[in-house]
C-alpha positions in Angstrom: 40.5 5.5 2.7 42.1 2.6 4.3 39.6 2.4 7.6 37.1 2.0 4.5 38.5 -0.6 2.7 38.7 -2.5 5.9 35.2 -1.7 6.9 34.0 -2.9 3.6 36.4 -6.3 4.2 34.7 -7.0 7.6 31.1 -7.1 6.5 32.3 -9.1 3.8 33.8 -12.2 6.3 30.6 -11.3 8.5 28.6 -12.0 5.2 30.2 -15.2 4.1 30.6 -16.4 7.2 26.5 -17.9 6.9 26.0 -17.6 3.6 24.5 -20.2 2.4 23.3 -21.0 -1.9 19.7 -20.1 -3.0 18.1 -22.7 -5.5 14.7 -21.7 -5.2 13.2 -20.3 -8.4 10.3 -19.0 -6.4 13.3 -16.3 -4.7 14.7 -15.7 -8.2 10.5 -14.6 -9.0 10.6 -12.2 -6.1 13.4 -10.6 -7.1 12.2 -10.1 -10.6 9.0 -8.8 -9.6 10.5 -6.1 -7.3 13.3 -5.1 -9.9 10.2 -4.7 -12.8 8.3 -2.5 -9.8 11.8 -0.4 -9.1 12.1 0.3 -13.2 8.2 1.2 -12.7 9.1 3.7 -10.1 11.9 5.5 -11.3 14.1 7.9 -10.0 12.6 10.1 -7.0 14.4 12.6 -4.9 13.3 12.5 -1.2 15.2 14.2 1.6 15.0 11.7 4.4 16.6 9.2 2.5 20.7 8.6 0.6 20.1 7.9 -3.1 21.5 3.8 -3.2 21.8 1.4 -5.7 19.6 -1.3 -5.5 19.9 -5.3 -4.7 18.6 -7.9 -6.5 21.1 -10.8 -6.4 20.7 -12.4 -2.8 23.9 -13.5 -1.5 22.5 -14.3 2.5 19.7 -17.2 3.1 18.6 -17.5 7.0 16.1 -19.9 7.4 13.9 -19.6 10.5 12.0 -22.8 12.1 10.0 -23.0 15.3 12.0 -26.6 15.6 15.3 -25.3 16.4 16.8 -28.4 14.2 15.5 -27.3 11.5 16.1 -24.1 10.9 18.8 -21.2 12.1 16.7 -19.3 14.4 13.2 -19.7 16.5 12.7 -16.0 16.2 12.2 -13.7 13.5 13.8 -11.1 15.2 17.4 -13.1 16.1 17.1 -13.6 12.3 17.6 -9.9 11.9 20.0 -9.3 13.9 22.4 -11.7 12.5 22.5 -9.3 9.3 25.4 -7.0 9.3 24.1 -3.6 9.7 25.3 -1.8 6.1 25.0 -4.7 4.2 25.5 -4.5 0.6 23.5 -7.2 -0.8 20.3 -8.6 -0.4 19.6 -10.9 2.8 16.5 -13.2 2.2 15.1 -14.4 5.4 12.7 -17.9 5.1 10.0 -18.0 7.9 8.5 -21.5 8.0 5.2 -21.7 8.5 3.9 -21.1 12.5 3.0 -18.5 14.3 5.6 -16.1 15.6 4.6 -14.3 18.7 7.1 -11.5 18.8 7.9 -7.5 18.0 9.9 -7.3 15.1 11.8 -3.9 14.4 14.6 -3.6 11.0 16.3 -0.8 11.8 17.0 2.0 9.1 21.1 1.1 8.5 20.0 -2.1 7.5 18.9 -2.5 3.9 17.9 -5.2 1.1 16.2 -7.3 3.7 13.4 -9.6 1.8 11.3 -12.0 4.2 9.3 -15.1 2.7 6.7 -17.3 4.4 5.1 -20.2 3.7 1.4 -18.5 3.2 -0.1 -15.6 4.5 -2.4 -17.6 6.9 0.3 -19.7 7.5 3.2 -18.2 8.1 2.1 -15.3 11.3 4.1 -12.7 12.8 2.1 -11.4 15.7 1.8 -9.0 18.6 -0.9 -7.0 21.0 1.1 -4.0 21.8 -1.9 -0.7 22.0 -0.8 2.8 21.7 -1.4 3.3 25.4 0.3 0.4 26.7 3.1 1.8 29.0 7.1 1.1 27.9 9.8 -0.1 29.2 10.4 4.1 29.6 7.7 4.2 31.7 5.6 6.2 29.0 3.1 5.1 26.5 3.7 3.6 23.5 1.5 5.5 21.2 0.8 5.0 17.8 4.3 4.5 16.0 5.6 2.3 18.3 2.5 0.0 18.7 3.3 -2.3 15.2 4.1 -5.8 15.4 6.5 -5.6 13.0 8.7 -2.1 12.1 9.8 -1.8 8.5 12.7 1.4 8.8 15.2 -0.2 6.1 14.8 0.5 2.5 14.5 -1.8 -0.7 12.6 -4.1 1.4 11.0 -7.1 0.0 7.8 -9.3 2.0 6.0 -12.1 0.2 3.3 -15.3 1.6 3.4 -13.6 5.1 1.0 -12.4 7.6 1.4 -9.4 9.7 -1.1 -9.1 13.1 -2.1 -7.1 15.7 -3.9 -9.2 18.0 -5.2 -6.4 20.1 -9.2 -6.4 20.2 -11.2 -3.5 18.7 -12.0 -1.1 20.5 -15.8 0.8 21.3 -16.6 3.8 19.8 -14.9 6.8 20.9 -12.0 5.1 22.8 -8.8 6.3 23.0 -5.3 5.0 23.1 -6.5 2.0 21.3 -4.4 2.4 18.2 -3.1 -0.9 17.4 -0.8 -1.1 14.5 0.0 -4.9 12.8 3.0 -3.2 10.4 4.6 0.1 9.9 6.6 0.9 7.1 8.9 4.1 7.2 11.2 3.3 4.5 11.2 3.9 0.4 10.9 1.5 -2.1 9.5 -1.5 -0.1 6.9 -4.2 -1.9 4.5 -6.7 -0.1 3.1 -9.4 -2.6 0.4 -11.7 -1.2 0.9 -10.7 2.5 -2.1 -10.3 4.7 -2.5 -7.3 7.7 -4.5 -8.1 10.2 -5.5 -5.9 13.1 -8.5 -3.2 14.2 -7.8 0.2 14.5 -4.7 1.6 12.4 -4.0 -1.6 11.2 -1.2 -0.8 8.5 0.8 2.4 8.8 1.5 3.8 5.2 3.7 5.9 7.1 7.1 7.3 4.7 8.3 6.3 1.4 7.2 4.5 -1.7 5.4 1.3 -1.3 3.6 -1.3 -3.5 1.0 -3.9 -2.3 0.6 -6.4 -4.6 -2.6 -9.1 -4.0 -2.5 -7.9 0.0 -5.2 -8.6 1.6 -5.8 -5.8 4.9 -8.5 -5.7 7.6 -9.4 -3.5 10.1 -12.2 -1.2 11.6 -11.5 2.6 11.9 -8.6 4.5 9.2 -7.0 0.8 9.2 -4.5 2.0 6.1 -3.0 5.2 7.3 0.0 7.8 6.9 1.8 9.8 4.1 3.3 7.2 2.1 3.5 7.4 -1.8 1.7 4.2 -2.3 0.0 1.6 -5.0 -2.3 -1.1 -3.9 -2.7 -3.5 -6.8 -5.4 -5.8 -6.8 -5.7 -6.3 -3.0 -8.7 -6.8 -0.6 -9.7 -4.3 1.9 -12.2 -5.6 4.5 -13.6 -3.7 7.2 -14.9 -5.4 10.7 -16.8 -3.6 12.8 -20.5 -3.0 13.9 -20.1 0.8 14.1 -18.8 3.4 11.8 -15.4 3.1 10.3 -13.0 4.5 7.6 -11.0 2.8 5.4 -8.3 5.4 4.9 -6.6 8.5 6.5 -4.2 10.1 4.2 -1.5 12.4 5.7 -0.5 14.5 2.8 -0.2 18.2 4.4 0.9 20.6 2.2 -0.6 20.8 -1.8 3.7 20.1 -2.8 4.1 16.7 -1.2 4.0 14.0 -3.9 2.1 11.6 -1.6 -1.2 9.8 -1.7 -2.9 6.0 -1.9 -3.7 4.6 -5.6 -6.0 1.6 -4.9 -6.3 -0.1 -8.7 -8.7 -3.0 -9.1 -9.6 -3.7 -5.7 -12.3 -5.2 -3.9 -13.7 -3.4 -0.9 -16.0 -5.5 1.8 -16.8 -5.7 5.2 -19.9 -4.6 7.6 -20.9 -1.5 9.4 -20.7 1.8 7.7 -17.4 3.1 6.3 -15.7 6.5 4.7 -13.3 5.8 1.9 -11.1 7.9 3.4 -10.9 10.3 6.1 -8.6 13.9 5.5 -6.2 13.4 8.4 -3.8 16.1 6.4 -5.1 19.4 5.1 -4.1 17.9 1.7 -4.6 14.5 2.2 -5.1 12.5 -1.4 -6.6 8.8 -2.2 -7.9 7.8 -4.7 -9.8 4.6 -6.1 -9.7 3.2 -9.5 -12.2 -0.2 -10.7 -12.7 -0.7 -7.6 -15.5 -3.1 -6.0 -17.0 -1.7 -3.5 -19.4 -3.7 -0.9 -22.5 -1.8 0.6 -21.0 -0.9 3.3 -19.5 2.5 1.7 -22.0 6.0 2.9 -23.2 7.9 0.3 -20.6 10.3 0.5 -17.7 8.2 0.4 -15.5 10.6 2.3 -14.6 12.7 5.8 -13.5 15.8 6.5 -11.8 15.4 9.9 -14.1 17.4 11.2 -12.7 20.6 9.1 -14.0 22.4 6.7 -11.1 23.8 5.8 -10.0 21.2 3.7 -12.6 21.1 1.4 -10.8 23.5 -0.6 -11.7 24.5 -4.0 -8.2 23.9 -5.3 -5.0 22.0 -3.9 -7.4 20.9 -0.9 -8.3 17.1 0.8 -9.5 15.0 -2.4 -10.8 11.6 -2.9 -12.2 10.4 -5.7 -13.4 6.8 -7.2 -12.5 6.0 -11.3 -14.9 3.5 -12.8 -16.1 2.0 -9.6 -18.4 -0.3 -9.1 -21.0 -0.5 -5.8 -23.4 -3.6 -4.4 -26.9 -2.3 -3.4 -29.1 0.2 -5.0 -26.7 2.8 -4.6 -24.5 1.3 -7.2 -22.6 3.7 -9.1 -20.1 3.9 -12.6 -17.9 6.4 -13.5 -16.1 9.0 -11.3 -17.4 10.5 -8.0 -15.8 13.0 -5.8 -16.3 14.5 -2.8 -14.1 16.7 -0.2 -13.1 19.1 -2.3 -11.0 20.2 -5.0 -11.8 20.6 -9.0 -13.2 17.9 -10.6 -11.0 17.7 -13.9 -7.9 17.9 -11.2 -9.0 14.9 -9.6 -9.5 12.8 -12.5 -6.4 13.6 -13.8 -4.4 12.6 -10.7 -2.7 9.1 -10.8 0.4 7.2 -9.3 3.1 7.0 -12.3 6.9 6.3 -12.2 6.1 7.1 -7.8 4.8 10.1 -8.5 0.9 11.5 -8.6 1.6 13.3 -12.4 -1.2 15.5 -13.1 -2.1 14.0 -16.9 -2.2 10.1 -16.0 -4.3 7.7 -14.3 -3.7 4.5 -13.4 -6.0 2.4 -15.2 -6.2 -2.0 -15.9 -8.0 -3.7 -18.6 -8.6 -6.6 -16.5 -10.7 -6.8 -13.2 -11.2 -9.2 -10.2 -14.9 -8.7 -10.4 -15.3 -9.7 -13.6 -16.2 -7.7 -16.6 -19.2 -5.8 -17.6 -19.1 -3.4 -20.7 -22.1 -0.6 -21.7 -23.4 2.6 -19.6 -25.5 3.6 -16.6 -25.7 2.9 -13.1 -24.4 -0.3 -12.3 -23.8 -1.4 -15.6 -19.8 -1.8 -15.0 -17.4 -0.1 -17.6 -16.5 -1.2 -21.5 -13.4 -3.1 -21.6 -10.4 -4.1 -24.1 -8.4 -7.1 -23.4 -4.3 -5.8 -23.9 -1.9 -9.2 -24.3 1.3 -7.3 -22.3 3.8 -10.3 -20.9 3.9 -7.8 -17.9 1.2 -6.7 -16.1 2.8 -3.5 -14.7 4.2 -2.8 -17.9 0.5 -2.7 -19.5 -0.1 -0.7 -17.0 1.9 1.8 -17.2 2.4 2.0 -20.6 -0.6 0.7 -22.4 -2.9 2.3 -20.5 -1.0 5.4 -19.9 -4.1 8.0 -20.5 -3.2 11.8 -21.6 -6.0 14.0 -19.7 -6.4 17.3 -20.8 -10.1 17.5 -20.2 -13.4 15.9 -22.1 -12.8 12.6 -24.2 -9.5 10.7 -25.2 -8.2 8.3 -26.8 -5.2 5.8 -26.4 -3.8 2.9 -28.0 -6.6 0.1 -28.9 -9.1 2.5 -29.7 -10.3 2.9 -25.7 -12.0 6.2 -24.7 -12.6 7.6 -21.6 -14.1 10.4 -20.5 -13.9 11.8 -17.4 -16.1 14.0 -14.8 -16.6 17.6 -16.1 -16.8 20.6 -13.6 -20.1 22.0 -13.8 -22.0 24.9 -12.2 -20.0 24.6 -9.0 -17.0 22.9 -6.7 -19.9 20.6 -5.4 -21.6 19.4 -9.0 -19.5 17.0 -11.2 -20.8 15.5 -13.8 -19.9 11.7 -14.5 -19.0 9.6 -17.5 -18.3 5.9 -18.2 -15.2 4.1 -19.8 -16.7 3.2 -23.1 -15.2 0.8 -26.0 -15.2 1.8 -29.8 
């Protein structure tokens, strides 16, 4: 008892020591923004990590300056290390604007880390580090340990930062190139107006819960990636490359994981020819909801991996779009669906509270795009504007539809009908958002 009391006591002075007051409202906004996304969330059990009460009031500023006069550290990094490790409040590191050529890694006993830049394209973390780049062990990096920047502590917070992998893309068919700009192995961690940038496994969704929030993420082949429980809110996916790509590769391997990507309002561009998604797990699950989608989508919108084993009739790989739209003369409305899986199922899949709930679906009144109403190819997808102060609170709750199969209602008089299963696995049927 008394070697914890004095424990506590020491991060304390260690704390205080550089503590330094926080006027700016904009931190305050972060803060608020993360606590309304935690209540969002709610409770969720997961093995790999001790339930803990969350942080909101930051008691630690570090500000970080490429002029050494200005600012407490050059380096990102040094930044992080000056944080105790089991710190009990929220540290809030301030990167200038610059470009930070370093690795960044915050390791997993050090929680409530929140770091703010300037701009996304201004404020740069950035490294080149390739899966088969050799160690300081003598052995290859791979994968994991390729990311610029290494996110293993929970409850963190990134906002007005950039995130890059400066590694080139690679040719067709080449191996070892894996090039990660951030990895994220941690729960309840939220990026708002950050930017990935990188080519071939760009962002690694790896562990937890996650929320993007007006990201914008670029890459060439399965550039969002892993088996993270994740909602994209109104971000921008662009792909670069002259070949053939895929946007995602979802990780979910067995039909109980409570994992999968939610990409809501989006806007999907790029060139050469991409798969929404790609089944990297036997289970894998992604779905897109009034989503743009550029031209550069096949026809059949998803991957198998090359196994036809999961394109299951039930519990297998699923994607499936919800009152998409597409460029071109392809353009299509309503719900499609391919690798696998029943039809109803899949509509009825969404990301509530952290959790893919069969019976909602994550669904806005309000899109990027702008806003088309009526049926048919193209034609966009009725709409009804909901005045909610919160805009994750109207989503949740306003738009919180009960699926049980055919047409419903909720409150404001929308109706929505979703794809029925006809005939067989392989034949949906699809219907359009309409208005009364």
């Amino acid at each position: 008892m008394m070697f914890t009391v004095m424990l506590n006591l020491f991060f304390l002075i260690l704390f205080f020591k550089n503590t330094k007051p926080l006027e700016s409202n904009e931190l305050v906004t972060i803060e608020e923004e993360h606590q309304n996304w935690v209540k969002l969330m709610g409770s969720f059990n997961r093995s790999f990590f001790q339930k803990a009460d969350n942080k909101f009031e930051p008691c630690l500023a570090i500000k970080v300056h490429k002029n050494p006069n200005l600012g407490d550290f050059v380096s990102v990094q040094k930044a992080i290390n000056s944080i105790p490790l089991g710190n009990r409040c929220r540290a809030v590191i301030l990167v200038s604007k610059g470009i930070y050529r370093e690795k960044v890694n915050i390791p997993v006993n050090m929680a409530y880390v929140t770091l703010v830049g300037e701009g996304a394209d201004k404020t740069i973390i950035e490294w080149d580090d390739t899966a088969d780049r050799i160690g300081k062990d003598g052995k290859p990096l791979g994968t994991y340990a390729s990311a610029t920047v290494a996110v293993n502590s929970p409850y963190f917070i990134a906002k007005k930062i950039g995130f890059k992998n400066k590694a080139p893309s690679p040719p067709s068919g080449a191996e070892g190139k894996q090039a990660v700009a951030l990895r994220i192995t941690a729960d309840m961690a939220a990026f708002i107006h950050c930017n990935f940038i990188g080519a071939q496994d760009t962002l690694y969704d790896h562990i937890g819960r996650h929320y993007f929030k007006c990201c914008y993420i670029q890459g060439s082949v399965d550039f969002i990636f892993g088996n993270g429980l994740s909602y994209y809110n109104s971000c921008h996916l662009h792909a670069k490359t002259d070949s053939i790509g895929a946007l995602t590769a979802q990780k979910r391997e067995s039909p109980l994981e409570k994992t999968g990507f939610s990409f809501v309002n989006c806007k999907v561009t790029g060139s050469g020819v991409h798969y929404l998604g790609r089944a990297w797990g036997t289970f894998s699950r992604v779905v897109f909801a009034y989503t743009y989608m550029d031209k550069i989508i096949t026809s059949g919108g998803w991957c198998n991996w090359g196994d036809k084993s999961r394109e299951k009739e039930r519990d297998g790989s699923k994607g499936h779009e919800c009152g998409t739209r597409k460029s071109g003369p392809d353009a299509v409305v309503g719900l499609g669906f391919s690798s696998g899986g029943d039809a109803l199922e899949a509509g009825r899949e969404g990301v509530t509270r952290g959790m893919w709930q069969f019976g909602e679906v994550p669904i806005s009144t309000q899109h990027d795009m702008g806003t088309n109403t009526g049926t048919g190819s193209g034609s966009g997808y009725g709409m009804e504007k909901v005045d909610t102060a919160n805009e994750e609170e109207r989503w949740h709750i306003q738009l919180k539809l009960k699926l049980r199969g055919g047409e419903r209602e909720r409150e404001g008089g929308v109706k929505l009908t979703f794809a029925k299963q006809v005939e067989s696995r392989s034949k949906i049927e699809a219907r359009t958002l309409v208005a009364n």
